[in-house]
N, C-alpha and C positions, 0 to 999 in steps of 0.2 A: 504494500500500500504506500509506502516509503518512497519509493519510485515513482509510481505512478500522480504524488503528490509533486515531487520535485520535477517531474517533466513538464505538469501543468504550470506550476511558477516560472521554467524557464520559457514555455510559449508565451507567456503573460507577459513576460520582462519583454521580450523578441517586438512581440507587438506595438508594444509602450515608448521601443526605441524607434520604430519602423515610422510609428505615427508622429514621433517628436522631430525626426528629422525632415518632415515630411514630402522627402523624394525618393521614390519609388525606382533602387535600380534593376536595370531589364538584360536579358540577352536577346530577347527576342519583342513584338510586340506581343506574341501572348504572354508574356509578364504582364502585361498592361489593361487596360480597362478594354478589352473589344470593342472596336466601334467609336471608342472617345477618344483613344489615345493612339498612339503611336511611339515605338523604341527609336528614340532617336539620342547623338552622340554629336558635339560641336553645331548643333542647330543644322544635322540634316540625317532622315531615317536611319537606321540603324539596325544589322541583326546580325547575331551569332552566325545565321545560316550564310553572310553572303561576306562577310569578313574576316571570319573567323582562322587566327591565326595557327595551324594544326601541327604545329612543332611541338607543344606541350599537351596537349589533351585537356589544359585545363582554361579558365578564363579569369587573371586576375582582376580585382576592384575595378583597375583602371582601365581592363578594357570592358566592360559594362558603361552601356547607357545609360540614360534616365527618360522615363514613361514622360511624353508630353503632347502636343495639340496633333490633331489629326493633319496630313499635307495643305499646307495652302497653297493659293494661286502661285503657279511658276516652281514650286518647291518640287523637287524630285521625286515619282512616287513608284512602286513595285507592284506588277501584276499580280493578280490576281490565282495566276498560277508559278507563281515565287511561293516558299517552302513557305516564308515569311511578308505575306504581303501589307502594305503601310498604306492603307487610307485612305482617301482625301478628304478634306474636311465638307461639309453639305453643300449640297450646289457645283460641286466640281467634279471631273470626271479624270479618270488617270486617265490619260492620250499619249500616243504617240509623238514629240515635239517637233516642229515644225522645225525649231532654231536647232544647230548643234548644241550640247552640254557635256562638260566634263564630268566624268564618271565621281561618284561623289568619294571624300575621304576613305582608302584603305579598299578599294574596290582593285580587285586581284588583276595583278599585270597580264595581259596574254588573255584575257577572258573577256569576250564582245559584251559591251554596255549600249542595249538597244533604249536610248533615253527615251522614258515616260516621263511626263510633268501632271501637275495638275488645273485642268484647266476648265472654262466657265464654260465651253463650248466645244462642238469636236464632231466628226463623223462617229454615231453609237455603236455601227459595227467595227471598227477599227478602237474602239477604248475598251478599257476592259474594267 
């Protein structure tokens, strides 16, 4: 019973910290609220699945994001069929971009980045 008391205090403590700090870090966007948020890192999406650096098997602090707004207009976004897809916030559709864009932060060399953005408008069969 000993145990099963001190496990409950330390989820409680866990919680108490999580909520005081209150930034929620992600690997992925499902850490994050579905729907409200998105894993993003230096203000642009972010995920375990498409950065992830696979020399260590593990993911220090620092490379964790923190859960925040869903893509806005012009912001980088990830289909729908990405392991980890990002969003876009109401009213916008992830598209294919018109402009070129540079592949965002930590995006693997040698690996095609077919830039989506998010945007107000857009052919519906061509966004996803």
């Amino acid at each position: 019973m000993a145990v099963r008391s001190m496990l409950l205090v330390f989820l409680g403590i866990a919680v108490a910290c999580k909520a005081a700090d209150g930034v929620t870090r992600c690997a992925s966007t499902y850490d994050c609220q579905w729907g409200r948020q998105c894993c993003q890192k230096d203000g642009e999406p972010w995920s375990f699945y498409w950065y992830y650096n696979g020399g260590t098997g593990t993911l220090a602090d620092s490379d964790l994001g923190t859960c925040g707004a869903l893509g806005q207009e012009g912001q980088v976004c990830f289909a729908s069929n990405s392991y980890d897809p990002c969003s876009c916030d109401v009213g916008l559709m992830c598209c294919p971009s018109a402009e070129p864009v540079d592949p965002p932060p930590g995006w693997p060399a040698g690996f095609p980045f077919h830039a989506h953005t998010c945007q107000r408008s857009g052919d519906p069969y061509a966004c996803i």
